[in-house]
N, C-alpha and C positions, 0 to 999 in steps of 0.2 A: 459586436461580440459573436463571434462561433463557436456555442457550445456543442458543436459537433466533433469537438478534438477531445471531447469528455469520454468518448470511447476508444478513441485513439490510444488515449494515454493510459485506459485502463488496461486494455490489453497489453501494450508492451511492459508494463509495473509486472503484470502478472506470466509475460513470457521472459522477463529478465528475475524476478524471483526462483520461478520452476527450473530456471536455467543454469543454477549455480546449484552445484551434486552437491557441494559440503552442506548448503541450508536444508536443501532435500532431505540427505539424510538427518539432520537430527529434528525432524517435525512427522507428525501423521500422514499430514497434506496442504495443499495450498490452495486456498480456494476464494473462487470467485462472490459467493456467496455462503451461509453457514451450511454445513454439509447437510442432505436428506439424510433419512434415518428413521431411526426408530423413538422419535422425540429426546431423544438424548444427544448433546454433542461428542465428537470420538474423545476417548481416551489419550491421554498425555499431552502432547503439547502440537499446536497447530495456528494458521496463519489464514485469516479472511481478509481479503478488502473491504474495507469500511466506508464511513460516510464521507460527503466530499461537499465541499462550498465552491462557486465558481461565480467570478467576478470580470467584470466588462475591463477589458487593459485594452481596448483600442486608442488608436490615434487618427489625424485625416489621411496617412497611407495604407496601412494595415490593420488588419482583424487580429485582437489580439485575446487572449484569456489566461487567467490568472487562477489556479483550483488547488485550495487546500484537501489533502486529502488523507486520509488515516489508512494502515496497516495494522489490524489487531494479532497480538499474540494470546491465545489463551492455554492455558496449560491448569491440568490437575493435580500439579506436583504440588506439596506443602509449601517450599520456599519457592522465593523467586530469581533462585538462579538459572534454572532450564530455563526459563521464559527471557530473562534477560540475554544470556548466550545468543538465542535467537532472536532478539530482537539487534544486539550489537552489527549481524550478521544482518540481518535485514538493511539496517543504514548504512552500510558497508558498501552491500550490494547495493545498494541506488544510488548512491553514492559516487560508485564509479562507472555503473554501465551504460554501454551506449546505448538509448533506447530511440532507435527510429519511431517515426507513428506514421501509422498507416493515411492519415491526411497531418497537416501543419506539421510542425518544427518547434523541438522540444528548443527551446531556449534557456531554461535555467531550471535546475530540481536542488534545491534544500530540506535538509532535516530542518524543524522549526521547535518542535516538543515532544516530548512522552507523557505521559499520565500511567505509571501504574497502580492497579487495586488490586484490591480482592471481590471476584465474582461471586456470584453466585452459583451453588450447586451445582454440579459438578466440576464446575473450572473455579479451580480457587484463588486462578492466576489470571489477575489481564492487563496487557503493556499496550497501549492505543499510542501507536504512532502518528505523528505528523506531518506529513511533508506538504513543501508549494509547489509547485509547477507553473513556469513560466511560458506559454505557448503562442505560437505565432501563426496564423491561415494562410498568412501571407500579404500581398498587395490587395486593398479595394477595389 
């Protein structure tokens, strides 16, 4: 297993998100982690990467890894239509983007689930996305 493609893949999720103007515009921001502040998260609706599972796909030629990994949408609107817009827009974009990684080879990205609730205080909104990612190191 080479979980070293674990940052690979995080950065191009998060340079192929920032990279698409339509999603840009209708979120606060997109972040790596939850934003600093002032103990409070920002106002309206915004985008973290979340937690992620990473599983040994090798074989006897290649390093392989296998990582589920969530995109949260949280949003302080009442309903859940802002949040959802953005989220439609998020599997979209991954969906189709080409995401080089700065080591291995993305070999497969699927949607797998969504979970939306209701948060707590101040985000009354939150859609935890799911996707796999299929990754390759290469030869042994």
């Amino acid at each position: 297993m080479s979980y070293a493609m674990s940052a690979a893949l995080q950065a191009a999720v998060f340079t192929a998100l920032s990279g698409n103007a339509a999603l840009v515009a209708m979120v606060e921001g997109i972040y790596d982690s939850p934003p600093p502040g002032t103990g409070t998260p920002p106002s309206g609706t915004y985008i973290t990467l979340g937690d992620e599972l990473a599983k040994d796909r090798s074989s006897g030629s290649h390093k392989g890894t296998e990582i589920d990994f969530e995109v949260n949408i949280d949003s302080d609107f009442a309903g859940y239509s802002a949040a959802k817009e953005v989220a439609a827009l998020v599997v979209d974009t991954l969906g189709w983007a080409d995401m080089p990684l700065s080591r291995g080879k993305l070999v497969n990205l699927m949607f797998i689930k969504s979970r939306a609730r209701r948060g707590a205080a101040p985000q009354t909104r939150r859609i935890a996305l799911v996707f796999r990612a299929i990754l390759d190191d290469g030869t042994i």
